[in-house]
KOLGU-4560 file (N, C-alpha, C; in nm, 3 decimals, padded with zeros to 5 digits):
<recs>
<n_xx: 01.179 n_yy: -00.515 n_zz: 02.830 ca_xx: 01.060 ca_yy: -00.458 ca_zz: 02.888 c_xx: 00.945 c_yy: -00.473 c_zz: 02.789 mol: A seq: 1 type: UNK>
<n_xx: 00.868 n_yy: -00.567 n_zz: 02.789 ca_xx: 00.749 ca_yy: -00.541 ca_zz: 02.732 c_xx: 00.641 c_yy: -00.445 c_zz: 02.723 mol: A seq: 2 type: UNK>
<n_xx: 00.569 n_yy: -00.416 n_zz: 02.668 ca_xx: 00.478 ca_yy: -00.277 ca_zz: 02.657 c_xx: 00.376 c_yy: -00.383 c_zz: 02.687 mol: A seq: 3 type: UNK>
<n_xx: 00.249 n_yy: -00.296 n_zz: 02.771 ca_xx: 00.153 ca_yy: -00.379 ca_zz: 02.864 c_xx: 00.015 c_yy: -00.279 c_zz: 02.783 mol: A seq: 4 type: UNK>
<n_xx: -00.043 n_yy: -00.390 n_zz: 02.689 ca_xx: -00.121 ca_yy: -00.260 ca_zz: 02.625 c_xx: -00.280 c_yy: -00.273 c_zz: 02.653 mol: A seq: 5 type: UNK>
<n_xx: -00.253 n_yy: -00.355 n_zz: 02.800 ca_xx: -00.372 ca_yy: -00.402 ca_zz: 02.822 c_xx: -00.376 c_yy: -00.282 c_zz: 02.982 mol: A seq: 6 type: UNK>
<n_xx: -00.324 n_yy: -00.261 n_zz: 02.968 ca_xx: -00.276 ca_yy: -00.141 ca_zz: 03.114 c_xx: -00.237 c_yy: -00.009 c_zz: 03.075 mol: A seq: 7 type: UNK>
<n_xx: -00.181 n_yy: 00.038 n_zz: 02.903 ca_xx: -00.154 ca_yy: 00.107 ca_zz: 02.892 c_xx: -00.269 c_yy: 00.206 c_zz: 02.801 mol: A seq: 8 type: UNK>
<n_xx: -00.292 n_yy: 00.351 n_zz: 02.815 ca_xx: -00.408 ca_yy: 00.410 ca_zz: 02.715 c_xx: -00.291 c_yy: 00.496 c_zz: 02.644 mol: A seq: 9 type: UNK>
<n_xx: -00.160 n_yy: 00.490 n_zz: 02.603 ca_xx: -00.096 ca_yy: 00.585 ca_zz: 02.523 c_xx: -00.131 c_yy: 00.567 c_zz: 02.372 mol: A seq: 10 type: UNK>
<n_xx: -00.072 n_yy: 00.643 n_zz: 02.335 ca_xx: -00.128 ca_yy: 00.631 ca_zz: 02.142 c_xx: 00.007 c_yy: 00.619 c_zz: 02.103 mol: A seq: 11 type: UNK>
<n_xx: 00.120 n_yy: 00.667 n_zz: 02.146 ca_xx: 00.235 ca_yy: 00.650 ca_zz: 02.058 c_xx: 00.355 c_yy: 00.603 c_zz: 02.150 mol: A seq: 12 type: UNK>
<n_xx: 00.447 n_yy: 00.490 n_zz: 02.092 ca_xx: 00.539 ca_yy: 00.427 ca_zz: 02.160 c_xx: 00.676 c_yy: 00.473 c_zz: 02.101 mol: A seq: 13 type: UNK>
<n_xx: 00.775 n_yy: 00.528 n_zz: 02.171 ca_xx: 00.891 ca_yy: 00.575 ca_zz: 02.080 c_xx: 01.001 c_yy: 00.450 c_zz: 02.044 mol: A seq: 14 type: UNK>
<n_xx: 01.058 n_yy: 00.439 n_zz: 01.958 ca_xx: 01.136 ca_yy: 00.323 ca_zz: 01.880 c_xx: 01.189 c_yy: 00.273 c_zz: 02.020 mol: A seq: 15 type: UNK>
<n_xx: 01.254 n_yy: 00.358 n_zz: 02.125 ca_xx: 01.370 ca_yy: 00.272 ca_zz: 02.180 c_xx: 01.249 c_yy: 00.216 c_zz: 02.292 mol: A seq: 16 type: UNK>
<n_xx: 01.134 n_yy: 00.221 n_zz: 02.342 ca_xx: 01.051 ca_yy: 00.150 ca_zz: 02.389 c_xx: 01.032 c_yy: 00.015 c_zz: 02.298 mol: A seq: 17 type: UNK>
<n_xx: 00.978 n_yy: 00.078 n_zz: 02.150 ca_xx: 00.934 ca_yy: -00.074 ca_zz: 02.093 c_xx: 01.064 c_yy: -00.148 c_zz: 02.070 mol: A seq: 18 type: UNK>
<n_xx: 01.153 n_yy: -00.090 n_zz: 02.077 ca_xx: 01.291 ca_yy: -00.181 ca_zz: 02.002 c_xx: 01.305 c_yy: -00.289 c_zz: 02.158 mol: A seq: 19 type: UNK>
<n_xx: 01.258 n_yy: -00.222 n_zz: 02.266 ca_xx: 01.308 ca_yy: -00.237 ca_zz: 02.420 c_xx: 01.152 c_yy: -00.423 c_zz: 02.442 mol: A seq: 20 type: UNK>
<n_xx: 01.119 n_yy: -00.365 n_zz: 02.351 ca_xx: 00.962 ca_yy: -00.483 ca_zz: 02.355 c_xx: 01.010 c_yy: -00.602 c_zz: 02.305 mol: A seq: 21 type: UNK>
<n_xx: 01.058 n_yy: -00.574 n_zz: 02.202 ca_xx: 01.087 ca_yy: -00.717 ca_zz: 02.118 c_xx: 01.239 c_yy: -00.753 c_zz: 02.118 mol: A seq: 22 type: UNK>
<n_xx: 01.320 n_yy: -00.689 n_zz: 02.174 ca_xx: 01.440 ca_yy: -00.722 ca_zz: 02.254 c_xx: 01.536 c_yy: -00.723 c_zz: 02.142 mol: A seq: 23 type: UNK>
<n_xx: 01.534 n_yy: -00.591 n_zz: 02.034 ca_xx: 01.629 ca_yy: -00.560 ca_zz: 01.923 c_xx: 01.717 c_yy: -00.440 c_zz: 01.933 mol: A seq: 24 type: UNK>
<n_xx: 01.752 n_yy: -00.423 n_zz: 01.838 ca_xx: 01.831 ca_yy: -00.267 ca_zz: 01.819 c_xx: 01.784 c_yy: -00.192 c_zz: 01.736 mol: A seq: 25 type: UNK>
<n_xx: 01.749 n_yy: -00.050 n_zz: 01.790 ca_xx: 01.677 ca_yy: 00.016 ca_zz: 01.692 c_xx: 01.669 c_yy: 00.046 c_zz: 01.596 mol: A seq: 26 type: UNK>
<n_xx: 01.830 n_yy: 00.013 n_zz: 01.572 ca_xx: 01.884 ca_yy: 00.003 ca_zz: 01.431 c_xx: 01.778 c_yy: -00.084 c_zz: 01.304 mol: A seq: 27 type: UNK>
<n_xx: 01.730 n_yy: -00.182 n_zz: 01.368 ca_xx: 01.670 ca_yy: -00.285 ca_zz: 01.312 c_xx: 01.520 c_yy: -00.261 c_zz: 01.245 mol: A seq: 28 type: UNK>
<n_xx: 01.454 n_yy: -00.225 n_zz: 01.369 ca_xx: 01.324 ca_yy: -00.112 ca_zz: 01.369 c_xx: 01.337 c_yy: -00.061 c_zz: 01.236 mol: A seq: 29 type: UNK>
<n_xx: 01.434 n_yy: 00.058 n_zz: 01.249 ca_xx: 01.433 ca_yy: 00.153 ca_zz: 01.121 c_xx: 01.483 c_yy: 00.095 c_zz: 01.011 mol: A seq: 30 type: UNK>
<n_xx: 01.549 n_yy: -00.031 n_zz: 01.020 ca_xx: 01.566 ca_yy: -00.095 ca_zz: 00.871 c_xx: 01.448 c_yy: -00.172 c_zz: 00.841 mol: A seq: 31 type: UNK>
<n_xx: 01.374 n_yy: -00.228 n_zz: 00.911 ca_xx: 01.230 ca_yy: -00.315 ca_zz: 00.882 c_xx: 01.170 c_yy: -00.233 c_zz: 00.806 mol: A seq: 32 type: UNK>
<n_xx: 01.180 n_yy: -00.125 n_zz: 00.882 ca_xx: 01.061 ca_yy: 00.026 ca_zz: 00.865 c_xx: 01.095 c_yy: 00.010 c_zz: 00.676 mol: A seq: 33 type: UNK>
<n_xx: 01.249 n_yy: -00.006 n_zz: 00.590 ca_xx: 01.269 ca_yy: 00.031 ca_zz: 00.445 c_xx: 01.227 c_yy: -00.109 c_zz: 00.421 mol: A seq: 34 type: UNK>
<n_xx: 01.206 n_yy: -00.224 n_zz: 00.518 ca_xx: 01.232 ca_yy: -00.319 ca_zz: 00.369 c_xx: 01.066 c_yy: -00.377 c_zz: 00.383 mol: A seq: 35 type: UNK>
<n_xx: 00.970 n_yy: -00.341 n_zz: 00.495 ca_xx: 00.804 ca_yy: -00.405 ca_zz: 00.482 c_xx: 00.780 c_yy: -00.270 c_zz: 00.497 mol: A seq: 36 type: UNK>
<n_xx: 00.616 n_yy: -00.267 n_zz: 00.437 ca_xx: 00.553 ca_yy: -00.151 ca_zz: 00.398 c_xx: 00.462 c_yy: -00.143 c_zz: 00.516 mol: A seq: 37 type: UNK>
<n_xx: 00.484 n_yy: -00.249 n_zz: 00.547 ca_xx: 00.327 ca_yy: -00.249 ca_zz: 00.669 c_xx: 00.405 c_yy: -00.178 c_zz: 00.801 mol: A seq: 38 type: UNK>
<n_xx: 00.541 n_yy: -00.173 n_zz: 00.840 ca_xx: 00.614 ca_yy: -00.073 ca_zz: 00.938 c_xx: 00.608 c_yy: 00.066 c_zz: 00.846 mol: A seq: 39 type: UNK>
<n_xx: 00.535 n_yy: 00.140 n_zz: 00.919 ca_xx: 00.535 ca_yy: 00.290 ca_zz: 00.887 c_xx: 00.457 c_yy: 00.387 c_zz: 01.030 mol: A seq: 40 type: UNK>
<n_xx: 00.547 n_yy: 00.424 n_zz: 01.116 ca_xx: 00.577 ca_yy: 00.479 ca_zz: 01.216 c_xx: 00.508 c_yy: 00.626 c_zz: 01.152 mol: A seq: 41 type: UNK>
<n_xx: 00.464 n_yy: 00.726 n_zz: 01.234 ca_xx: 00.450 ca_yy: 00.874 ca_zz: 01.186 c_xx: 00.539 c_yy: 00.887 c_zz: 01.261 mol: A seq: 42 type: UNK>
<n_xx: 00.626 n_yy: 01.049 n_zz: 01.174 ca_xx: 00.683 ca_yy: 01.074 ca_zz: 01.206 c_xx: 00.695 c_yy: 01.207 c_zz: 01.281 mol: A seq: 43 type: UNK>
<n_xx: 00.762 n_yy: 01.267 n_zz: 01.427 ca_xx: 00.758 ca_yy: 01.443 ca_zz: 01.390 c_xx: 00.845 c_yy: 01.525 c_zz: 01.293 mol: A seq: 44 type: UNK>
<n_xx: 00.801 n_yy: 01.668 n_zz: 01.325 ca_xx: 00.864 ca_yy: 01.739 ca_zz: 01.251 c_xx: 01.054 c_yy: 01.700 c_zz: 01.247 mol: A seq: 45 type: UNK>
<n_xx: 01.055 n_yy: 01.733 n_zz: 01.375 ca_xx: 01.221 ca_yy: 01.610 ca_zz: 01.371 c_xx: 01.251 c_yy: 01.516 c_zz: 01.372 mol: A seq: 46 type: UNK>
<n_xx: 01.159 n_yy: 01.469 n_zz: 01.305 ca_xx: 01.220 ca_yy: 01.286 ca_zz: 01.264 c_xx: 01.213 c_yy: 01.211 c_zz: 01.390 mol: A seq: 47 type: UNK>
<n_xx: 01.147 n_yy: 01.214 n_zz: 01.464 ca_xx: 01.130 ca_yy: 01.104 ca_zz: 01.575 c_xx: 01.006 c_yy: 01.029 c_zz: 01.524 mol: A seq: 48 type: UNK>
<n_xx: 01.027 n_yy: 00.902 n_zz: 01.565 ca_xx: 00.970 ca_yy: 00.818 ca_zz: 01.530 c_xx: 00.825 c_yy: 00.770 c_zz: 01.637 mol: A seq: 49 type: UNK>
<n_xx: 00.689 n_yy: 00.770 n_zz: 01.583 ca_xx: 00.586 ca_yy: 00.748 ca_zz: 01.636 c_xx: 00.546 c_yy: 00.662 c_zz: 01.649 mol: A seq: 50 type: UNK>
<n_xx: 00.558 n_yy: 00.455 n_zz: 01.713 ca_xx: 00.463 ca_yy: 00.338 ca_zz: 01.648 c_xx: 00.339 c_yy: 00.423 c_zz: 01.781 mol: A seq: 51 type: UNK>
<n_xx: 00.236 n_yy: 00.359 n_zz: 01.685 ca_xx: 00.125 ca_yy: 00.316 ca_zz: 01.719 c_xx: 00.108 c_yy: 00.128 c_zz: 01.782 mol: A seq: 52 type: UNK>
<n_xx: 00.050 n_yy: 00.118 n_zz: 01.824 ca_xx: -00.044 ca_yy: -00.030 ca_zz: 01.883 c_xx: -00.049 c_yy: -00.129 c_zz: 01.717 mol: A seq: 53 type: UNK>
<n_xx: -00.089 n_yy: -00.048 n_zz: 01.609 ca_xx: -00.113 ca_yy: -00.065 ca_zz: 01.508 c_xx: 00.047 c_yy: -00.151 c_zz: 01.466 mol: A seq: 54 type: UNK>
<n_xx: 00.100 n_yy: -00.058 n_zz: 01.450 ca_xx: 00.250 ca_yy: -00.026 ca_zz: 01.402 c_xx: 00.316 c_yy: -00.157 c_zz: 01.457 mol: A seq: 55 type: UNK>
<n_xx: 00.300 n_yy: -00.176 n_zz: 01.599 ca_xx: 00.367 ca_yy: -00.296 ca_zz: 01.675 c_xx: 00.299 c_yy: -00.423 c_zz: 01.669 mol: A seq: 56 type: UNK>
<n_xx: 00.189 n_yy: -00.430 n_zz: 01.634 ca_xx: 00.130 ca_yy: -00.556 ca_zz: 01.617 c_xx: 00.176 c_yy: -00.575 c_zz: 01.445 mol: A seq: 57 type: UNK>
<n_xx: 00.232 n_yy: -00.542 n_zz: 01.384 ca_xx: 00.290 ca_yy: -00.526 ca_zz: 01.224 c_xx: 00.418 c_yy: -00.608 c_zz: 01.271 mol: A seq: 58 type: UNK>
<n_xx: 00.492 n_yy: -00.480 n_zz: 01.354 ca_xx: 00.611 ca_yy: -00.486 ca_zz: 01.371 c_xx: 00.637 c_yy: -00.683 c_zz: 01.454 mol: A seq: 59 type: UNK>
<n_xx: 00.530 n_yy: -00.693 n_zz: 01.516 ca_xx: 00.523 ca_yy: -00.812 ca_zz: 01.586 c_xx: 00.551 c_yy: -00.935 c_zz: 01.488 mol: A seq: 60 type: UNK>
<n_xx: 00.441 n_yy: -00.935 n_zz: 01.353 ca_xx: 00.422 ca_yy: -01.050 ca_zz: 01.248 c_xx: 00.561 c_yy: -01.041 c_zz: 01.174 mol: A seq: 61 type: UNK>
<n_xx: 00.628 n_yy: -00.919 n_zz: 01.154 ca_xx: 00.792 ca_yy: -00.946 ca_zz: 01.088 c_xx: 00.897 c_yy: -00.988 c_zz: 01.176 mol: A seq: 62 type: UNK>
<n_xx: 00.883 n_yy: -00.995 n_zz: 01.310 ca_xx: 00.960 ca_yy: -01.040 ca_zz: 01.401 c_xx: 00.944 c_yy: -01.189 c_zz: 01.423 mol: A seq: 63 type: UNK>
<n_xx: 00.789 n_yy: -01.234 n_zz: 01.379 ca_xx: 00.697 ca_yy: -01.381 ca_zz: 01.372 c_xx: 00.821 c_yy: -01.409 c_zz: 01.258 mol: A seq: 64 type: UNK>
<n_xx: 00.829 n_yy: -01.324 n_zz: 01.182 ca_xx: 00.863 ca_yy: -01.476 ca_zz: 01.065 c_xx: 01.018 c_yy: -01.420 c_zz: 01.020 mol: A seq: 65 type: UNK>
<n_xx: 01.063 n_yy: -01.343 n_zz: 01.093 ca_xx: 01.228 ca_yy: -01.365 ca_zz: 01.037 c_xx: 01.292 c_yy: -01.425 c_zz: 01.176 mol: A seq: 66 type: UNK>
<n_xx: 01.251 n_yy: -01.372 n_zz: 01.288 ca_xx: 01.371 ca_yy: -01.415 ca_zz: 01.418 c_xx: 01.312 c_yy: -01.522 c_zz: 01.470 mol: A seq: 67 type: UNK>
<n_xx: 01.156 n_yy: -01.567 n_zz: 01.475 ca_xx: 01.155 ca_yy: -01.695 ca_zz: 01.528 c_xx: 01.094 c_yy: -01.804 c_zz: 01.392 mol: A seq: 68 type: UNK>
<n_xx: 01.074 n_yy: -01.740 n_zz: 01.322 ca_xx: 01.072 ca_yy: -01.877 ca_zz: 01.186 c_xx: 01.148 c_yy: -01.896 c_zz: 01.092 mol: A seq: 69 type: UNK>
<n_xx: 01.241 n_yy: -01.806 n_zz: 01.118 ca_xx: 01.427 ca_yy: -01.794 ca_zz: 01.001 c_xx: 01.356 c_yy: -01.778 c_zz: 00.912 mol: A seq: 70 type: UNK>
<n_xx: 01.255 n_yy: -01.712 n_zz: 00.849 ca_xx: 01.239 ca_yy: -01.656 ca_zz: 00.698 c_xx: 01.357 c_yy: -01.547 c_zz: 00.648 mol: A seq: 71 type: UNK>
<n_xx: 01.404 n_yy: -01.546 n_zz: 00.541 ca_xx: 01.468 ca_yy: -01.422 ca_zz: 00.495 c_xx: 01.383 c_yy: -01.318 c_zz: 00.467 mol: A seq: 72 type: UNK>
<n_xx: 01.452 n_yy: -01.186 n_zz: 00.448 ca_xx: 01.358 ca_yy: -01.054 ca_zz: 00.459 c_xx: 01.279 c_yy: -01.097 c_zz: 00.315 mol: A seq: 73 type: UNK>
<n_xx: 01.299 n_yy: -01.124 n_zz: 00.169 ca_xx: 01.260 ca_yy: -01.180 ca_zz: 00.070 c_xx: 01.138 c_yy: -01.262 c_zz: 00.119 mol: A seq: 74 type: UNK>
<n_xx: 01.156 n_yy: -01.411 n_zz: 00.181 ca_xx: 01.081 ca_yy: -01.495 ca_zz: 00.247 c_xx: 00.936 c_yy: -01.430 c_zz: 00.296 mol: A seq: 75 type: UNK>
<n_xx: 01.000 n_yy: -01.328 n_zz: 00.403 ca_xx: 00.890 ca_yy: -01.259 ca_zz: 00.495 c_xx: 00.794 c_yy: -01.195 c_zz: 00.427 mol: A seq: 76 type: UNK>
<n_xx: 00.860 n_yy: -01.123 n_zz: 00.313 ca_xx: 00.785 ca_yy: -01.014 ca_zz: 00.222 c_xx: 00.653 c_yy: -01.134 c_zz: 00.154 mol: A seq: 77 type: UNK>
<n_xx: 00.697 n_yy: -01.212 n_zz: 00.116 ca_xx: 00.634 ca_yy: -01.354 ca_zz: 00.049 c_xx: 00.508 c_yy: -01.388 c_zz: 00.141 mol: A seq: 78 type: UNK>
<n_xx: 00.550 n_yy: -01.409 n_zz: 00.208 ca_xx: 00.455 ca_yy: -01.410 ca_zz: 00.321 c_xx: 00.354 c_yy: -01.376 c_zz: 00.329 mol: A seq: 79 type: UNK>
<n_xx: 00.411 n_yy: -01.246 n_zz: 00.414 ca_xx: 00.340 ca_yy: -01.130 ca_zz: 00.405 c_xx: 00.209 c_yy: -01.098 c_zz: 00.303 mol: A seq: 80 type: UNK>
<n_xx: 00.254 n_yy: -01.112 n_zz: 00.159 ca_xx: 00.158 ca_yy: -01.036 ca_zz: 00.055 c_xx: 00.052 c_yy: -01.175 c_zz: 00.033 mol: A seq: 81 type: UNK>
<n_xx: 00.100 n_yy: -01.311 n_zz: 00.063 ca_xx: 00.002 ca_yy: -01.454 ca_zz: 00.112 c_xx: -00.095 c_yy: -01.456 c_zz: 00.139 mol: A seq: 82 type: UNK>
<n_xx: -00.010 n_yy: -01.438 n_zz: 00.288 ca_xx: -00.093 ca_yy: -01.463 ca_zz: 00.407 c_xx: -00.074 c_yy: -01.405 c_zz: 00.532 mol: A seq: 83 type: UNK>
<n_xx: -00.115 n_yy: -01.273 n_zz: 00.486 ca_xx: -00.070 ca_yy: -01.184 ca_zz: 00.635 c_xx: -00.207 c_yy: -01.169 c_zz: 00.698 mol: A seq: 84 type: UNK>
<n_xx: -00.298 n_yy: -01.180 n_zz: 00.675 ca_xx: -00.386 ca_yy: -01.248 ca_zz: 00.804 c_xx: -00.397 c_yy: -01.349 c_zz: 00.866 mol: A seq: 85 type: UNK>
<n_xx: -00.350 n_yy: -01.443 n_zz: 00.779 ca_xx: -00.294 ca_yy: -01.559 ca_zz: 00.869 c_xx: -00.201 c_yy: -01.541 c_zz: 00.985 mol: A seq: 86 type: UNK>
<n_xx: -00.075 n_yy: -01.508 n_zz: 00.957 ca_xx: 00.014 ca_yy: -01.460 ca_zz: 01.013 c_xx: -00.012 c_yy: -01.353 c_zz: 01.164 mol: A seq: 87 type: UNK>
<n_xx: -00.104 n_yy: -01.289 n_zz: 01.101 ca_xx: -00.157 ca_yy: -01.178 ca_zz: 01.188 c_xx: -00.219 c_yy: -01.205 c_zz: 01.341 mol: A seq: 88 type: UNK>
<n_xx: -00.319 n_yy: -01.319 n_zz: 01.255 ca_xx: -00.377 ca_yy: -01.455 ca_zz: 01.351 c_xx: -00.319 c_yy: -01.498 c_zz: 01.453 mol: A seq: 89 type: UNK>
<n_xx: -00.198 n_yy: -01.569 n_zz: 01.397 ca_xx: -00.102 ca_yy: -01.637 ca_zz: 01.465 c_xx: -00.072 c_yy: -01.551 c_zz: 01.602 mol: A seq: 90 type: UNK>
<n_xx: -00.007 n_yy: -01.477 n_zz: 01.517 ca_xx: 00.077 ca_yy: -01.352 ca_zz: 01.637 c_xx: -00.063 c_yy: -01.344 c_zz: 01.731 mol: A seq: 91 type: UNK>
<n_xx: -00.180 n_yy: -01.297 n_zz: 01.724 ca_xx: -00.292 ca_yy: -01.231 ca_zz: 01.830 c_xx: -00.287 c_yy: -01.358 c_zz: 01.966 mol: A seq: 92 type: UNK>
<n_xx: -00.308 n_yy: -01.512 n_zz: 01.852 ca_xx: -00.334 ca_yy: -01.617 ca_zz: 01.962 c_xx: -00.178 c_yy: -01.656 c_zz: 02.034 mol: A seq: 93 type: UNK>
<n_xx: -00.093 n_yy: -01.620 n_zz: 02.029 ca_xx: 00.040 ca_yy: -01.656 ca_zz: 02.066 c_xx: 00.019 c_yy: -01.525 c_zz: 02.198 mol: A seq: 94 type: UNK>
<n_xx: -00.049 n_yy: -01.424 n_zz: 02.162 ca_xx: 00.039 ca_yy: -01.262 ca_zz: 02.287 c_xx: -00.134 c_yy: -01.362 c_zz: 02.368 mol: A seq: 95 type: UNK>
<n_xx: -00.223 n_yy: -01.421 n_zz: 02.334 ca_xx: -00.340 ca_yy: -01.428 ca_zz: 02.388 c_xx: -00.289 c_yy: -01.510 c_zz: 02.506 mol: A seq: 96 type: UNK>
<n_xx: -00.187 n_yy: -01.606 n_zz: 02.429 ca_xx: -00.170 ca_yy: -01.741 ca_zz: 02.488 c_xx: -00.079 c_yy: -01.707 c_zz: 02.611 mol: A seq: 97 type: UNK>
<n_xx: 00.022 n_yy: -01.644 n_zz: 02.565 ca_xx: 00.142 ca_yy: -01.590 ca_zz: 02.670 c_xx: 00.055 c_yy: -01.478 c_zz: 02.795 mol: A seq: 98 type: UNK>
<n_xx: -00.006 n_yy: -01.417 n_zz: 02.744 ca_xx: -00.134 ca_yy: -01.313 ca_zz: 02.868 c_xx: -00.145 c_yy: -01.471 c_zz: 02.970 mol: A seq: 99 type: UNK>
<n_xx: -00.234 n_yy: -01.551 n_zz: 02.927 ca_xx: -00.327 ca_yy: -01.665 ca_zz: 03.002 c_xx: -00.156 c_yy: -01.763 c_zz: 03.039 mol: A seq: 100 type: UNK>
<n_xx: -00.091 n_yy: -01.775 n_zz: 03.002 ca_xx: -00.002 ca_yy: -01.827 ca_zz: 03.110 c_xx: 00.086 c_yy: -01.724 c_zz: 03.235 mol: A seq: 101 type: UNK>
<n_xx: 00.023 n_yy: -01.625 n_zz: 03.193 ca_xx: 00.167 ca_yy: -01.542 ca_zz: 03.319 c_xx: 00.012 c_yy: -01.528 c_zz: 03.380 mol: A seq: 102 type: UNK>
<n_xx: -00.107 n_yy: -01.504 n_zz: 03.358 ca_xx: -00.166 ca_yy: -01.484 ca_zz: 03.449 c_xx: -00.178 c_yy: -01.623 c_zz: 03.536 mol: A seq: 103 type: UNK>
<n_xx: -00.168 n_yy: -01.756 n_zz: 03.462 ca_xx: -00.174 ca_yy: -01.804 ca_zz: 03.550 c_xx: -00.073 c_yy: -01.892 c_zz: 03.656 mol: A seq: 104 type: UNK>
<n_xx: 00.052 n_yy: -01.856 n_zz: 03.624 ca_xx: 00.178 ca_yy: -01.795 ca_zz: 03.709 c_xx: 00.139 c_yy: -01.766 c_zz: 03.812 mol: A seq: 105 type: UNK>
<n_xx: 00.089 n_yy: -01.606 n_zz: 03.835 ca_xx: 00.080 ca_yy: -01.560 ca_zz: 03.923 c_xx: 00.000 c_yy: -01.567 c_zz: 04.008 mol: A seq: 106 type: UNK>
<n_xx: -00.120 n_yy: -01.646 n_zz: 03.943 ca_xx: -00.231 ca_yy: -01.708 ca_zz: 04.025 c_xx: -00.145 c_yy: -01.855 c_zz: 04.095 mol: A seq: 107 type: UNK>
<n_xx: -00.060 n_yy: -01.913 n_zz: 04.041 ca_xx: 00.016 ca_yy: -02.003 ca_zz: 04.110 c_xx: 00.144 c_yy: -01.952 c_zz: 04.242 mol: A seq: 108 type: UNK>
<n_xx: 00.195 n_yy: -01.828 n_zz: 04.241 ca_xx: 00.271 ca_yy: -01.793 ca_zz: 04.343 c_xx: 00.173 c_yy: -01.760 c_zz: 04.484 mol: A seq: 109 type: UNK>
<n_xx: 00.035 n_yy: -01.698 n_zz: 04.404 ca_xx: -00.030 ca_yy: -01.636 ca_zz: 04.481 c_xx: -00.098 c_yy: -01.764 c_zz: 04.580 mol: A seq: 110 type: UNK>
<n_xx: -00.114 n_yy: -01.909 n_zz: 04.524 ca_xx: -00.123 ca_yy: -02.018 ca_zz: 04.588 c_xx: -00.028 c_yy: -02.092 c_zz: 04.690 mol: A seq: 111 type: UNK>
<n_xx: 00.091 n_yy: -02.077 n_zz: 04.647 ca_xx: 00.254 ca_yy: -02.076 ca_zz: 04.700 c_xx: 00.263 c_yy: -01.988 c_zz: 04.834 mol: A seq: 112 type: UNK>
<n_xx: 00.185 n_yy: -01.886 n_zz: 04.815 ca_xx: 00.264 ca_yy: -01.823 ca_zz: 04.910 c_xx: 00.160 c_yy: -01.810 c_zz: 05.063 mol: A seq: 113 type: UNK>
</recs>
């Protein structure tokens, strides 16, 4: 299930939503969360976990470069302290790019049908 944040006005996404976005285990989430500094969720008083929009577009660029560019967590960190606006970049024109093809999908069924 992707989070639609072009439809959505919430401020906080709970782990098993974002874990449910990028198609992981939450397990994973909360280990990213120890090994990059740039995942840091608020938390509540009971330890539930808060991302922000912020948080997931982070969470997005460490998912960029370990699960679809095989960096190691080492690698990523490298990266990261580089060229994480680069990176950052990347990720914006890739969710830009994927928006402008499903929209125009559906502008193609809507021709289809």
């Amino acid at each position: 299930m992707k989070i639609d944040f072009e439809k959505s006005n919430r401020l906080y996404y709970s782990v098993k939503e974002v874990a449910a976005h990028f198609k992981v285990n939450e397990s994973l989430l909360r280990f990213w969360e120890t090994e990059f500094d740039i995942i840091n969720p608020r938390k509540t008083e009971g330890g539930t976990r808060q991302y922000t929009k912020d948080d997931i577009e982070n969470i997005a660029v460490v998912y960029h470069l370990v699960k679809e560019k095989g960096l190691t967590l080492e690698g990523a960190r490298q990266t990261l302290k580089q060229k994480r606006d680069d990176e950052t970049r990347k990720i914006q024109v890739i969710t830009r790019l994927e928006k402008i093809k499903k929209e125009l999908e559906d502008l193609e069924r809507e021709f289809d049908s």
